[in-house]
Rosetta silent file (secondary structure, phi, psi, omega in degrees, C-alpha in Angstrom):
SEQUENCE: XXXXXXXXXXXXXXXXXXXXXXXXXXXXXXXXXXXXXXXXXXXXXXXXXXXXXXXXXXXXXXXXXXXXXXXXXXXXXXXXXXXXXXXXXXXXXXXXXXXXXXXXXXXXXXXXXXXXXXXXXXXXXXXXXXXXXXXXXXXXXXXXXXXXXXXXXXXXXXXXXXXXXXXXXXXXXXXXXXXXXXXXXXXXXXXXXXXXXXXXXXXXXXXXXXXXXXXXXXXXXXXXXXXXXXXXXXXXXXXXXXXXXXXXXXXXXXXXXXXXXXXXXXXXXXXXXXXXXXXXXXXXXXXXXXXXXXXXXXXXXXXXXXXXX
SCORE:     score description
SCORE:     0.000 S_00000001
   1 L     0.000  -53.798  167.773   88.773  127.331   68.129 S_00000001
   2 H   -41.363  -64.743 -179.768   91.436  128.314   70.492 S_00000001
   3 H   -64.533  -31.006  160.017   89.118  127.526   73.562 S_00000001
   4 H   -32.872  -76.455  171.791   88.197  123.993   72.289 S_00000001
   5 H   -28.919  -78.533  179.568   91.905  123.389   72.036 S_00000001
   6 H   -28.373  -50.199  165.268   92.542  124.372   75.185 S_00000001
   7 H   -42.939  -65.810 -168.015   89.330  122.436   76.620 S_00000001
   8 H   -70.434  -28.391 -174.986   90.871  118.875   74.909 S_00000001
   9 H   -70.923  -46.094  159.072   94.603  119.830   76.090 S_00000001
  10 H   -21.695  -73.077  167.358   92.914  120.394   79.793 S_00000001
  11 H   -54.358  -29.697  171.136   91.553  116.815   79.402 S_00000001
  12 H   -82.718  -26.601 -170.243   94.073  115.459   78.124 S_00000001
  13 H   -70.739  -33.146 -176.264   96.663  116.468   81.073 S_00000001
  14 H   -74.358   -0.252 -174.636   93.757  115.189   83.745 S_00000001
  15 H   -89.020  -13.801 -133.928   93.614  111.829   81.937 S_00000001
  16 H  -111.924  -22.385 -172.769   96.841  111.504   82.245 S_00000001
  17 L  -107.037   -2.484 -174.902   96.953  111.518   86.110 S_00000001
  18 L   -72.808  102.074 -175.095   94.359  109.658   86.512 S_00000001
  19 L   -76.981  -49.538 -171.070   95.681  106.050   88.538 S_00000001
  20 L  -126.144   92.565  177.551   92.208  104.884   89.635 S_00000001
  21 L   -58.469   37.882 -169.188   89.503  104.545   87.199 S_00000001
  22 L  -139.341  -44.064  158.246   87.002  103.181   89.689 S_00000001
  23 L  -133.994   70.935  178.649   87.512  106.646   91.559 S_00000001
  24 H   -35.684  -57.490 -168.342   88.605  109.334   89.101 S_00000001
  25 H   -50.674  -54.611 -177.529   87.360  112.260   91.081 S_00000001
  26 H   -77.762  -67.744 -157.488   89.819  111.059   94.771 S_00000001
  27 H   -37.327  -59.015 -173.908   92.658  110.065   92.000 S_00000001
  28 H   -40.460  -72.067 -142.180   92.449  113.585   90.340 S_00000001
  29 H   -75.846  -20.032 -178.374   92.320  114.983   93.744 S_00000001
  30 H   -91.408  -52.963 -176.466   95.343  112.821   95.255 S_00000001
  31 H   -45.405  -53.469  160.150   97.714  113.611   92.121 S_00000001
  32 H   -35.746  -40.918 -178.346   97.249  116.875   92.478 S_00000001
  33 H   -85.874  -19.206  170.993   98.088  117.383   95.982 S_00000001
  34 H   -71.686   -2.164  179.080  101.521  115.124   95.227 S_00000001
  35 H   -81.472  -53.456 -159.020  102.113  117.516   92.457 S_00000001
  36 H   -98.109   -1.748  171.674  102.262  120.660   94.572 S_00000001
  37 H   -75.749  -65.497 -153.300  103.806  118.867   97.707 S_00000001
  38 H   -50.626  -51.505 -178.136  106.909  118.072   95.621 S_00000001
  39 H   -61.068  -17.579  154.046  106.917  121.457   94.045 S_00000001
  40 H   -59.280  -58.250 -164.846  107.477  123.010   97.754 S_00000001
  41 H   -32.156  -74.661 -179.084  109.645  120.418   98.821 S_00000001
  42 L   -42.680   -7.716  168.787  111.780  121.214   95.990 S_00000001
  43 L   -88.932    2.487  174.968  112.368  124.542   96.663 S_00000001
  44 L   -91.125    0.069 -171.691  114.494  123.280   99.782 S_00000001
  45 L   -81.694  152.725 -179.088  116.732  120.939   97.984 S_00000001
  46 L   -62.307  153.051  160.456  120.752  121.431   97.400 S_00000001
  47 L   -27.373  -62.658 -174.410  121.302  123.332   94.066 S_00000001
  48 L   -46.943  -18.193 -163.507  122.916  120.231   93.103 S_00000001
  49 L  -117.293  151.393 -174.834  120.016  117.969   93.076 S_00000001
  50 L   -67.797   87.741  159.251  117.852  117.605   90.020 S_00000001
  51 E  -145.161 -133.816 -152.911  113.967  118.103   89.977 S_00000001
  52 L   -89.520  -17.840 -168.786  111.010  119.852   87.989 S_00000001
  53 L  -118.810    0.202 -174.424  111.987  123.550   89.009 S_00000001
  54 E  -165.102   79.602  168.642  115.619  122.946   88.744 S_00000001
  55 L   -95.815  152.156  157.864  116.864  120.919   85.453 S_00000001
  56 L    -6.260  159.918   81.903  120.126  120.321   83.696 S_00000001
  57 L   -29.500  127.090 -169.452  120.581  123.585   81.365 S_00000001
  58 L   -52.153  124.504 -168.073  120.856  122.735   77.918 S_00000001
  59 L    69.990   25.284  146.083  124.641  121.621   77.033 S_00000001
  60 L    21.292  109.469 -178.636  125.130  121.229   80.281 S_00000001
  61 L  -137.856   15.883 -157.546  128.978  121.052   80.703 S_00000001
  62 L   108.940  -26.261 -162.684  129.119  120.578   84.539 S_00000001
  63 L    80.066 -156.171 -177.654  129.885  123.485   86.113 S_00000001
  64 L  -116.667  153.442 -165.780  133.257  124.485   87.205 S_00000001
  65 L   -96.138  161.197  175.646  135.761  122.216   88.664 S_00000001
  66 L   -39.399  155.523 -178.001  137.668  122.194   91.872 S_00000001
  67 L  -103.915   77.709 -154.578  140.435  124.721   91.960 S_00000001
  68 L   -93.240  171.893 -170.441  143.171  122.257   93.259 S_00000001
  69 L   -98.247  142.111 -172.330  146.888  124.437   93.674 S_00000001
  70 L    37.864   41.855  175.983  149.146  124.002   90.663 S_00000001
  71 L   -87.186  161.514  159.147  146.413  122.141   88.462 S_00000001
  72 L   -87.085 -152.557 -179.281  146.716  122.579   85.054 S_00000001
  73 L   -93.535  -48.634 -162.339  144.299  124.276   82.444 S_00000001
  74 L   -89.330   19.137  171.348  143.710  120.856   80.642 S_00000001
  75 L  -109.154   -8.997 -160.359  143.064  118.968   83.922 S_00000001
  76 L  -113.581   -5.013  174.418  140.799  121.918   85.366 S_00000001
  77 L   -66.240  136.272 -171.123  138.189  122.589   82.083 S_00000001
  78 L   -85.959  166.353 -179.552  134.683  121.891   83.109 S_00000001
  79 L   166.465  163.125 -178.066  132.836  119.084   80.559 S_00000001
  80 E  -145.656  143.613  179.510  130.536  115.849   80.839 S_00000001
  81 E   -97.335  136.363 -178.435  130.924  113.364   79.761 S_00000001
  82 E  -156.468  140.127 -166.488  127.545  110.999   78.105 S_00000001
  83 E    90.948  169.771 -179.111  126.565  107.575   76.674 S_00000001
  84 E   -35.753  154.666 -167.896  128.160  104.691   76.932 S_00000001
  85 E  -141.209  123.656 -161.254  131.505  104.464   78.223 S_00000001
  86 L  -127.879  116.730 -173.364  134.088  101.837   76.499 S_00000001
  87 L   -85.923  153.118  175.194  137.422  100.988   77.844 S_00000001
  88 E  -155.412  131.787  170.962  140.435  100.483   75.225 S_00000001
  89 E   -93.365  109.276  140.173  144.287  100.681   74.965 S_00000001
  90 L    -1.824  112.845 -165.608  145.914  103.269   72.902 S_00000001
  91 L   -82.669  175.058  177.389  148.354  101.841   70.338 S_00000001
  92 H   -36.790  -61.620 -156.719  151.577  103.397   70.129 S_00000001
  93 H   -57.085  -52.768  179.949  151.215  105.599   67.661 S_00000001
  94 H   -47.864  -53.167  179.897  148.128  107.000   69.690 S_00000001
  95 H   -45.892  -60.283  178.852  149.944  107.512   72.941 S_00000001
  96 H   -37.766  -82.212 -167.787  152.592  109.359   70.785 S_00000001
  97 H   -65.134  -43.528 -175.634  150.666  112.015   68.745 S_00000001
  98 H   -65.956  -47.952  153.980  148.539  112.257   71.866 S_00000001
  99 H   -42.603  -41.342 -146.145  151.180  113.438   74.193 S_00000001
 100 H   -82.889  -58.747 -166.963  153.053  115.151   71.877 S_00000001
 101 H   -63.366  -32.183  168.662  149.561  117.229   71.184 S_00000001
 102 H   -45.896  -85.766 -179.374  149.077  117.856   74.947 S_00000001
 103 H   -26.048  -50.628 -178.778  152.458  119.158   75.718 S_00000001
 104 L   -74.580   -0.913 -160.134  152.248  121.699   72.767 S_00000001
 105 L  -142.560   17.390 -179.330  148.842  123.015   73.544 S_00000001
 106 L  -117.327  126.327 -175.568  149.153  123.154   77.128 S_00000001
 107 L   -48.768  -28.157  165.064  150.007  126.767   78.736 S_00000001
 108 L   -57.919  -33.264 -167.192  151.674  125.512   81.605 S_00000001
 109 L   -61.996  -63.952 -167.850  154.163  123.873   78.991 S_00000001
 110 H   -19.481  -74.579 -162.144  154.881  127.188   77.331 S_00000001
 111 H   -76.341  -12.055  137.821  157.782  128.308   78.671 S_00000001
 112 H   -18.276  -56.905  177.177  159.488  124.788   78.336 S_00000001
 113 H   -50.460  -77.931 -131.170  158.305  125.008   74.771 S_00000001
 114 H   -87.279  -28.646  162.770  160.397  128.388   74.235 S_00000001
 115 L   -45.639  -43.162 -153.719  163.760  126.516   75.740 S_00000001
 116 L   -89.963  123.923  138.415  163.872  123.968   72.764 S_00000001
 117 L    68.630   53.139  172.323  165.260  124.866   69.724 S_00000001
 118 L   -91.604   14.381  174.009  166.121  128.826   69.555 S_00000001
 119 L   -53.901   88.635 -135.121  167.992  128.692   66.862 S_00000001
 120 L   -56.999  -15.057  166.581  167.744  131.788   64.356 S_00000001
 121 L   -25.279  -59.731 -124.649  168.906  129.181   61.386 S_00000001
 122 L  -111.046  129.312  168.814  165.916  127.187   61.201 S_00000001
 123 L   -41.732  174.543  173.064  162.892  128.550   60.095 S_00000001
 124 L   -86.668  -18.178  165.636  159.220  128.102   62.120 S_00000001
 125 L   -68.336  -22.640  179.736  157.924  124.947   60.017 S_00000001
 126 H   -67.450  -48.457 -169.287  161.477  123.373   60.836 S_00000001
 127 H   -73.460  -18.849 -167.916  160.895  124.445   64.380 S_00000001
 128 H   -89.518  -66.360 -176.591  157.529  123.165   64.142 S_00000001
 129 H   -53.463  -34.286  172.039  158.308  119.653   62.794 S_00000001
 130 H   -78.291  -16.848  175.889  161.074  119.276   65.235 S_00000001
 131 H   -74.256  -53.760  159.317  159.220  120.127   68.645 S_00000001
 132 H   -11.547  -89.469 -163.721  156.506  117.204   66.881 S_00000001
 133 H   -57.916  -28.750 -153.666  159.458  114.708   66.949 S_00000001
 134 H  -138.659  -22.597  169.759  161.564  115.241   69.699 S_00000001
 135 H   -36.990  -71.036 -171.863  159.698  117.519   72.373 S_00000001
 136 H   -47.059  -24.220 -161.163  157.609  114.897   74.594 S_00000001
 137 H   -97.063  -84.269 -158.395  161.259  112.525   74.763 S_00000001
 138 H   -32.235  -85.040 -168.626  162.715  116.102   75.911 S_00000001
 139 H   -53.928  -60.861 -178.378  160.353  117.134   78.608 S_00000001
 140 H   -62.082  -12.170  157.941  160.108  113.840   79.965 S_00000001
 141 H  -107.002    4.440  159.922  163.901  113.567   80.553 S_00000001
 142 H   -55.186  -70.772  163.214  163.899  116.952   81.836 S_00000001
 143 L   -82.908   19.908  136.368  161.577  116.664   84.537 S_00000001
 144 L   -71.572  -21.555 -171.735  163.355  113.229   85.500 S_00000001
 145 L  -142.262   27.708  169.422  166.490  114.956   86.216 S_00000001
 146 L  -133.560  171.342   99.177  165.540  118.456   87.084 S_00000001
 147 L     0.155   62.352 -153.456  163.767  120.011   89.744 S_00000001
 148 L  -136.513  107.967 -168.651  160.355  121.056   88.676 S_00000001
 149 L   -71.831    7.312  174.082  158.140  121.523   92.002 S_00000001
 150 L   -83.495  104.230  177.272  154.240  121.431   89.975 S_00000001
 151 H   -72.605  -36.682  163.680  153.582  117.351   90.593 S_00000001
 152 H   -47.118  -21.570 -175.411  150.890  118.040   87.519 S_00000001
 153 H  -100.088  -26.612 -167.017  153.611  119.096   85.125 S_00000001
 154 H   -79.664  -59.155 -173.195  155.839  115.658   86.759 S_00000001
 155 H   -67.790  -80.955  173.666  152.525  113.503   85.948 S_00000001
 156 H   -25.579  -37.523  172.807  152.317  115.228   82.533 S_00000001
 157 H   -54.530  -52.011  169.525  155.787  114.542   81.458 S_00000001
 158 H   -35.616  -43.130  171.193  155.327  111.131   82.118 S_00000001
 159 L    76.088 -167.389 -160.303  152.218  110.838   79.600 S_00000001
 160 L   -77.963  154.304  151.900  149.083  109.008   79.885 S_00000001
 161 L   -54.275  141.105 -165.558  148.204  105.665   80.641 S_00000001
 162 L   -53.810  -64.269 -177.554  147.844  103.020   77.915 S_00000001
 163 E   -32.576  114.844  175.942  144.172  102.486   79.177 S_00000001
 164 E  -144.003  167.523 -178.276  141.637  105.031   78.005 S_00000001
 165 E   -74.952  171.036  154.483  137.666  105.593   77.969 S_00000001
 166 E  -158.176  118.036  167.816  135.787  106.103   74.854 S_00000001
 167 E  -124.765  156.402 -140.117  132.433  107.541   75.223 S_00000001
 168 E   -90.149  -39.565 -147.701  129.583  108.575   72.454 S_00000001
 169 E  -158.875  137.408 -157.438  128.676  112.122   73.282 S_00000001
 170 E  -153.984  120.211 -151.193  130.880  115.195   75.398 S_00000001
 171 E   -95.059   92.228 -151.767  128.598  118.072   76.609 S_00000001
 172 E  -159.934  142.379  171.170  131.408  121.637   76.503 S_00000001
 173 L    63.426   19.025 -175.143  131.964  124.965   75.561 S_00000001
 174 L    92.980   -0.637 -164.523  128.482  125.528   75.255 S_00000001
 175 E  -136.940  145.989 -174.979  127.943  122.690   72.342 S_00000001
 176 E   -99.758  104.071  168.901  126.763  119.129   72.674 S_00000001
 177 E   -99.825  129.499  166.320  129.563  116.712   70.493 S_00000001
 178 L   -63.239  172.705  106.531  128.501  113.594   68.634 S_00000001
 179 L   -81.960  154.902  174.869  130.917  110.979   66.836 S_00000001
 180 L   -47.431  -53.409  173.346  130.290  110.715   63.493 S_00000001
 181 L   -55.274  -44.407 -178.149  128.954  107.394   64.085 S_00000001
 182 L   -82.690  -16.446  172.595  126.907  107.938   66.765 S_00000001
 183 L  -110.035   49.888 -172.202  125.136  110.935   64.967 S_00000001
 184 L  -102.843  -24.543  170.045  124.848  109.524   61.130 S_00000001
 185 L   -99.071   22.530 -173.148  121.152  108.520   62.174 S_00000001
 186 L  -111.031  170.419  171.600  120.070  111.801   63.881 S_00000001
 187 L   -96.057    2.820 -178.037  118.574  114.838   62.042 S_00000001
 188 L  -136.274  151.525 -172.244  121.020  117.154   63.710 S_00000001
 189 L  -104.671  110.222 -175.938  124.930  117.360   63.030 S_00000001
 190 L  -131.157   22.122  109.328  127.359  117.599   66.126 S_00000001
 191 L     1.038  -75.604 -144.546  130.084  116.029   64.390 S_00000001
 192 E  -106.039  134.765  172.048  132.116  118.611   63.041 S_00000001
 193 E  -133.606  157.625  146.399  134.734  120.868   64.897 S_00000001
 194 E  -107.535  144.475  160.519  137.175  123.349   64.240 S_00000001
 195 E   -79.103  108.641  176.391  140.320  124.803   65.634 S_00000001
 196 E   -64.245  159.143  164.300  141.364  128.266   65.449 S_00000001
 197 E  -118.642   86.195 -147.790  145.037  128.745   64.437 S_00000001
 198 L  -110.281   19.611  140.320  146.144  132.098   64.116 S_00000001
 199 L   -78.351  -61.775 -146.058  149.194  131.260   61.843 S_00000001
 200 L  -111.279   -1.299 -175.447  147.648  129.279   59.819 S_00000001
 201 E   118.112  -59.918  174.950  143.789  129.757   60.124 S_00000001
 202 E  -174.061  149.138  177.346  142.044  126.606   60.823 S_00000001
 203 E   -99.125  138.053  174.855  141.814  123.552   61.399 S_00000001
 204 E  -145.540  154.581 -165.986  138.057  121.355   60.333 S_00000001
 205 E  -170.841 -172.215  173.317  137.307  117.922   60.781 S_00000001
 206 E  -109.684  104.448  174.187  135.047  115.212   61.919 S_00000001
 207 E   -50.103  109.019  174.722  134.724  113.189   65.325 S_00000001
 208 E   -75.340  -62.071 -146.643  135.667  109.662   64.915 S_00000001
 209 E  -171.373  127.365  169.523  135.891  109.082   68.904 S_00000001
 210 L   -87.543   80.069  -96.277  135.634  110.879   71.947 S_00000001
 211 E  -130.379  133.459  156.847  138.622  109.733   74.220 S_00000001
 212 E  -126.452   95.582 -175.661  139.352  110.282   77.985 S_00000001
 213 L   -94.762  165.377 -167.799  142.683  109.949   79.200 S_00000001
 214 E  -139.531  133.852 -177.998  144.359  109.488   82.342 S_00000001
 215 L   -91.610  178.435  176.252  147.590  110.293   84.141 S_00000001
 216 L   -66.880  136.974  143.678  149.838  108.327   86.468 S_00000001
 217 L    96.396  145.849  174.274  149.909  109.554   90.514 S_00000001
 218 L   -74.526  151.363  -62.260  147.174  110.909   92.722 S_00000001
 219 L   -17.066  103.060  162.254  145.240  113.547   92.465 S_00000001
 220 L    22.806   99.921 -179.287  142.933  112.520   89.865 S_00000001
 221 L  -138.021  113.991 -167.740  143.944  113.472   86.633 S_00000001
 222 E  -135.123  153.066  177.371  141.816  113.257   83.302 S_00000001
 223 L  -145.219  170.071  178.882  141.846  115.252   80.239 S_00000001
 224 L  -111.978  117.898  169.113  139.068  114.994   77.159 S_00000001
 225 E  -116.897  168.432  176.911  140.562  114.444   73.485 S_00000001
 226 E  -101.370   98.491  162.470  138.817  114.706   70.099 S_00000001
 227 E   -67.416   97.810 -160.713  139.928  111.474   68.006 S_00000001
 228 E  -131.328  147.612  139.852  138.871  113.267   64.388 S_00000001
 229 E   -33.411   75.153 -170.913  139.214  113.292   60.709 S_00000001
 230 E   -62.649  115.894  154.569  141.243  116.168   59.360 S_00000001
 231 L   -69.981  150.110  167.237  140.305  117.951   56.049 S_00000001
 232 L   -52.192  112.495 -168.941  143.094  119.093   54.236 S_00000001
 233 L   -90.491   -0.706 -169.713  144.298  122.438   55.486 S_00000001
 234 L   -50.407  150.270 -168.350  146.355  123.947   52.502 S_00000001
 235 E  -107.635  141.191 -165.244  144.439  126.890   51.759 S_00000001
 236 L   102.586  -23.627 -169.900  143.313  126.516   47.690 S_00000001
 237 L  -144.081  -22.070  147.053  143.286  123.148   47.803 S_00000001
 238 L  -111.868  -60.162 -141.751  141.455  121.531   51.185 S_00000001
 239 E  -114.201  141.405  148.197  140.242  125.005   52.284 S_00000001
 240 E  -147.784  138.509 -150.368  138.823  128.125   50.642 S_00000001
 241 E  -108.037  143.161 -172.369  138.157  131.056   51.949 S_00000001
 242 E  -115.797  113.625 -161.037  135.640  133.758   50.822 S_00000001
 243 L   -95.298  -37.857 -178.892  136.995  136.814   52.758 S_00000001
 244 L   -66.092  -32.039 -170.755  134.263  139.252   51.302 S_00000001
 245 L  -101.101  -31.004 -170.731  131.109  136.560   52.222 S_00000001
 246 L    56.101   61.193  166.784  133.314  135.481   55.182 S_00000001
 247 E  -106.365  131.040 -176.196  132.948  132.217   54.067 S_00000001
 248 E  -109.972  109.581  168.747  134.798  129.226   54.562 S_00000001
 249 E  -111.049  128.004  158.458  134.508  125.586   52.111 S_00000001
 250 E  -118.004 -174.508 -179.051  136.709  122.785   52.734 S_00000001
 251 E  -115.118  116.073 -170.536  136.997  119.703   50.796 S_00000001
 252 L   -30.399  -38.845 -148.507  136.034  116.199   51.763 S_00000001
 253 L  -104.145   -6.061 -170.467  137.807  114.240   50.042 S_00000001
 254 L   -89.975  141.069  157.992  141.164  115.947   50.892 S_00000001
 255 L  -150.088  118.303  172.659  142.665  114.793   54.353 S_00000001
 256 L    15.803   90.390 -169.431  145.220  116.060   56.647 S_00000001
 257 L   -63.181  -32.529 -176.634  148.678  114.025   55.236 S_00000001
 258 L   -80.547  146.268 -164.550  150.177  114.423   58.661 S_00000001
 259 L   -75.410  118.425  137.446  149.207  111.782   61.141 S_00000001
 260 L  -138.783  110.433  147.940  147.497  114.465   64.100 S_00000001
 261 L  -108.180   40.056  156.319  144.172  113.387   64.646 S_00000001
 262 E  -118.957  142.141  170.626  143.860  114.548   68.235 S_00000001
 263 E  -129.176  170.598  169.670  142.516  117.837   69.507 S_00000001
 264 E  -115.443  126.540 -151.831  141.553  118.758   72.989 S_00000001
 265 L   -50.544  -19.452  178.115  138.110  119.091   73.841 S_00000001
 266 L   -73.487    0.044 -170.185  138.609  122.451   75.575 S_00000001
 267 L  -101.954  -32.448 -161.367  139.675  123.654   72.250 S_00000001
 268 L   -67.409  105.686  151.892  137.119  122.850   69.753 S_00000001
 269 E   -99.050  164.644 -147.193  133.994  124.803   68.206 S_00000001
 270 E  -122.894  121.136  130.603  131.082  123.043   66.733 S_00000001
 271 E  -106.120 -167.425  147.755  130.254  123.680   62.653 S_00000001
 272 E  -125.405  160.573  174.990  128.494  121.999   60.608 S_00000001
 273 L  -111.730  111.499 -157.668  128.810  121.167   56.922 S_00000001
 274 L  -111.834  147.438 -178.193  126.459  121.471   54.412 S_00000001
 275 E  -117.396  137.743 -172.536  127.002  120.285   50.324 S_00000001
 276 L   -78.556  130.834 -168.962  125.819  123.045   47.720 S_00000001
 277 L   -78.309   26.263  174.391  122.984  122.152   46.004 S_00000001
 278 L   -58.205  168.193  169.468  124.373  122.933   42.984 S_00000001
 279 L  -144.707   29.089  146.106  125.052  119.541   40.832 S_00000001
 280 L   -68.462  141.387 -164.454  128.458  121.108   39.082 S_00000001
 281 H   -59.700  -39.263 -170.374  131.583  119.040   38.931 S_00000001
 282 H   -66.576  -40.896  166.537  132.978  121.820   40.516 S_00000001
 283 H   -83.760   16.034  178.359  130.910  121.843   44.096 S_00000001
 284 L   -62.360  -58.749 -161.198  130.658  118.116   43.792 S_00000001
 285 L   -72.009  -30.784 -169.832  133.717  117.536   46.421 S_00000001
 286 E   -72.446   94.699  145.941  133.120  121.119   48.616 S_00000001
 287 E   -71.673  149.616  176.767  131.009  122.166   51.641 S_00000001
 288 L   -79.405  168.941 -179.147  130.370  125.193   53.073 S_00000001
 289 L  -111.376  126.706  157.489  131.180  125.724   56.945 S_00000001
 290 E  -116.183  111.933 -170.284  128.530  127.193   59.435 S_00000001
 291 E   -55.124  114.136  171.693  129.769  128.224   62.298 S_00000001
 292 L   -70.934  144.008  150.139  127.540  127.038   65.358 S_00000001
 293 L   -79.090  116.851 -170.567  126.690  129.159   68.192 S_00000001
 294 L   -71.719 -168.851 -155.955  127.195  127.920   71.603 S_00000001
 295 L  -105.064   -4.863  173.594  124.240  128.127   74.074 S_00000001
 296 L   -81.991  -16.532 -138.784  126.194  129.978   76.882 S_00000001
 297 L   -90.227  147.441  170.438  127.282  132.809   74.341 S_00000001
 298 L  -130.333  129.161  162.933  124.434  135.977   74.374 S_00000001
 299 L   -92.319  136.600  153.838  125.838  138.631   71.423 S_00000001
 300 L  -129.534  165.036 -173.685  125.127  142.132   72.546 S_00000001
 301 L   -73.892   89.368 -154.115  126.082  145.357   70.688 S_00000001
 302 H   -55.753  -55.562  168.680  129.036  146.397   72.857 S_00000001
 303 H   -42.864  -64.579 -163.983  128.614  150.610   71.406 S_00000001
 304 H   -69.206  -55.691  157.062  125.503  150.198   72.846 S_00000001
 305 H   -21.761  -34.186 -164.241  126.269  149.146   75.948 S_00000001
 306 H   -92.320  -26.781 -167.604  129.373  151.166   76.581 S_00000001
 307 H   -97.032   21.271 -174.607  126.730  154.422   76.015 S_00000001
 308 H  -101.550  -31.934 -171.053  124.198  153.115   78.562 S_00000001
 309 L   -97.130    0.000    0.000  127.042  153.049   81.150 S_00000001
């Protein structure tokens, strides 16, 4: 049975090359030799160029980007960008929570950050809510009227340009991300990301729209955000955690009260969310979380390792 198979799979690949049915035998015999010229050729080609012995890697993300002097982290994370690409302006509101989220989540920022609002009075949610309101207007008249010799942190202050991409599908971190939209008619879910926190735990959500902004001023400057749908993070009530199963559920129907729906693409891990097939009122609203793996990551048993060396 096996050699039969083989025999029609044989036949089928020589039918397949076959250009000129009037002389099958010189077709066969021409296809063939363009098959194995290219495959030499190709071992002479730059790294860079694309053929049969040297494809994309799955999730792709680019490689790694130029090392330019005093870039930042969220201008220098490799990622690709894929599908259509749709220009739009950013309403106020957008610009706003998107700077604001940049500034607070960028490392270079940090010690900026640590200036603002050292007051032992005020608690860290006070301290929280107030860098949210009033940072980005800080830091932007700070490095107007200070001295601050990084022209990347000077562009950054500034914030983005109203004009931004929007594109369908952003290849990173080892995981291939969907919008919601663009994957509601696939069999596989690349929708959903999370955010680690490690005050408060996590963040989980959805991809509305995959965003590419751009600063003011030469050198080239782009960053990737996640425009997403925020489950509720209160833990008991959007999230619950099964610390013995090391399980996570949050709940759908709950959503983030505060307007932040931007993350940054360098930040994100891919789950997915599944609904328990149970058909109790109680797991009606809940999914479980499954943590994806990306495709760069290999687990090895570290103990073992450390006694091999």
């Amino acid at each position: 049975m096996d050699k039969k198979c083989y025999r029609e799979g044989t036949k089928l690949r020589v039918y397949k090359i076959i250009g000129n049915k009037a002389s099958v035998e010189g077709s066969i015999c021409e296809a063939y030799l363009m098959m194995e010229s290219t495959q030499l050729f190709s071992q002479f080609f730059e790294p860079y160029v694309m053929s049969r012995n040297h494809n994309v890697d799955r999730n792709d993300d680019g490689g790694v980007v130029e090392d330019l002097k005093g870039n930042l982290s969220i201008f220098s994370h490799p990622g690709r960008l894929w599908g259509e690409a749709k220009k739009r302006d950013l309403i106020l509101d957008e610009i706003k929570a998107a700077q604001t989220y940049i500034l607070l989540n960028c490392e270079e920022v940090e010690p900026f950050v640590r200036r603002v609002f050292k007051s032992p009075n005020l608690s860290q949610s006070e301290i929280d809510e107030r860098l949210e309101e009033n940072f980005a207007i800080w830091f932007k008249g700070y490095a107007r009227c200070n001295p601050i010799k990084n022209e990347y942190l000077h562009s950054l202050a500034r914030g983005p340009l109203i004009g931004a991409i929007s594109h369908l599908v952003y290849f990173g971190n080892g995981y291939k991300f969907h919008t919601e939209c663009h994957g509601s008619m696939r069999s596989t879910m690349n929708s959903g990301v999370c955010i680690s926190n490690p005050n408060f735990g996590g963040y989980y959500g959805r991809i509305k729209e995959i965003i590419q902004v751009e600063y003011r001023e030469e050198p080239l400057k782009q960053t990737v955000l996640f425009k997403c749908k925020v489950f509720d993070p209160i833990i008991d009530v959007g999230v619950k955690k099964h610390d013995w199963y090391i399980l996570v559920d949050i709940n759908h129907r709950r959503q983030h009260k505060k307007y932040e729906p931007f993350i940054l693409a360098m930040q994100a891990t891919q789950v997915c969310y599944v609904p328990y097939p149970s058909k109790k009122k109680d797991k009606e609203d809940w999914l479980a979380v499954l943590k994806v793996k990306p495709q760069i990551v290999i687990e090895i048993a570290v103990e073992k390792v450390m006694k091999i060396f």
